[in-house]
C-alpha positions in Angstrom: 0.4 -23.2 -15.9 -0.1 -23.6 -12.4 -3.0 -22.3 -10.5 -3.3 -21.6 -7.0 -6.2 -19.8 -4.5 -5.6 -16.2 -2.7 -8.0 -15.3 -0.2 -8.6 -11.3 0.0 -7.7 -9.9 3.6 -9.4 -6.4 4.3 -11.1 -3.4 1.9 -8.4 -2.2 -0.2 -9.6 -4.1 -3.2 -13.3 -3.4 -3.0 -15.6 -2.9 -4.8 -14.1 -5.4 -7.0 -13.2 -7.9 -3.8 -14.5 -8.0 -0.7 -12.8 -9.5 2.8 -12.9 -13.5 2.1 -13.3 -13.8 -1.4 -11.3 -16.4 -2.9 -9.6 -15.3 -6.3 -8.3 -18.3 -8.9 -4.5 -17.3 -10.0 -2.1 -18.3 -12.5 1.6 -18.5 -11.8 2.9 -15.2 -13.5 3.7 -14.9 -17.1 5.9 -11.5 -17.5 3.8 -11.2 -20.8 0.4 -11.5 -19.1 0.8 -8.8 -17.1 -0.6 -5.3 -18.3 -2.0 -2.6 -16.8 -5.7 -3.3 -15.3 -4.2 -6.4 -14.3 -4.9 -7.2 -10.6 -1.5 -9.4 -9.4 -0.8 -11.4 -6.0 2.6 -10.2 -5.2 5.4 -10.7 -2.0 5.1 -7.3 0.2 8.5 -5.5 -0.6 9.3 -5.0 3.1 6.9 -7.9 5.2 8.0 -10.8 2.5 5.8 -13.1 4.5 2.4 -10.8 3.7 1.2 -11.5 0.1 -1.0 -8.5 -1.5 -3.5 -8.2 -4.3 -3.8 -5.0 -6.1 -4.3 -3.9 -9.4 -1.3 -2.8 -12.0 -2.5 1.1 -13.0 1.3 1.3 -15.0 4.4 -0.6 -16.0 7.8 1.1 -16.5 11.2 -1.0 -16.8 9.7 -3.8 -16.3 8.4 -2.2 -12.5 5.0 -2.4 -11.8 2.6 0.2 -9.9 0.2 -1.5 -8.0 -2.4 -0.1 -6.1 -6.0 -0.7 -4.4 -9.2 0.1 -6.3 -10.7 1.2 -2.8 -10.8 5.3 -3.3 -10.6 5.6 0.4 -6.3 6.7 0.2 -5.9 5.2 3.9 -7.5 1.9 2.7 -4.5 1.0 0.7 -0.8 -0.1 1.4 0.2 -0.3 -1.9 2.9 1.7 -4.6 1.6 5.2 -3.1 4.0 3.7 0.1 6.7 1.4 -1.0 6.9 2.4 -4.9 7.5 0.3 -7.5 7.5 -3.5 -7.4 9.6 -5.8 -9.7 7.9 -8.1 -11.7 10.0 -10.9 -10.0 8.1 -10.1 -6.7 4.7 -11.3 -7.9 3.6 -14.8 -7.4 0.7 -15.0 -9.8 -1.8 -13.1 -12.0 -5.9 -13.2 -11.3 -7.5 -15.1 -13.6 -11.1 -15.6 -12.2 -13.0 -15.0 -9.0 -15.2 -18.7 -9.0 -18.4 -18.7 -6.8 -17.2 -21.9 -6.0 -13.7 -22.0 -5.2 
């Protein structure tokens, strides 16, 4: 299984990660994914940005992603662009090291 490093850009996923944390990934097994699971995923519309958020359900084999930051303008995440296919997601977060 592959691993790579995704750096978090901006608040959306805080409390859990702040701006500049780096999070250890594992290329995506469909089967690892449930819900609570926080993915690295290819923006639907910007397929250059890559996002981390957190699966809150799974229907069809579509994902809901969305920020745990409470703040609802915090967030670009399923509330704006629905749905995402598990096909758009790039890996699964496995750890967040102190020293990566």
């Amino acid at each position: 299984m592959a691993r790579f490093i995704a750096v978090v850009s901006g608040d959306s996923m805080w409390p859990t990660y702040s701006e500049g944390d780096r999070l250890l990934c594992a290329e995506l097994l469909e089967s690892a994914v449930s819900v609570g699971s926080v993915v690295v995923f290819k923006h639907p519309f910007k397929t250059s940005l890559h996002l981390v958020k957190r699966v809150t359900s799974i229907e069809g084999a579509k994902l809901f992603v969305e920020g745990d930051n409470t703040d609802p303008t915090s967030s670009e995440d399923s509330h704006n662009f629905g749905k995402i296919p598990t096909s758009s997601v790039l890996g699964i977060v496995i750890d967040k090291p102190n020293d990566v």
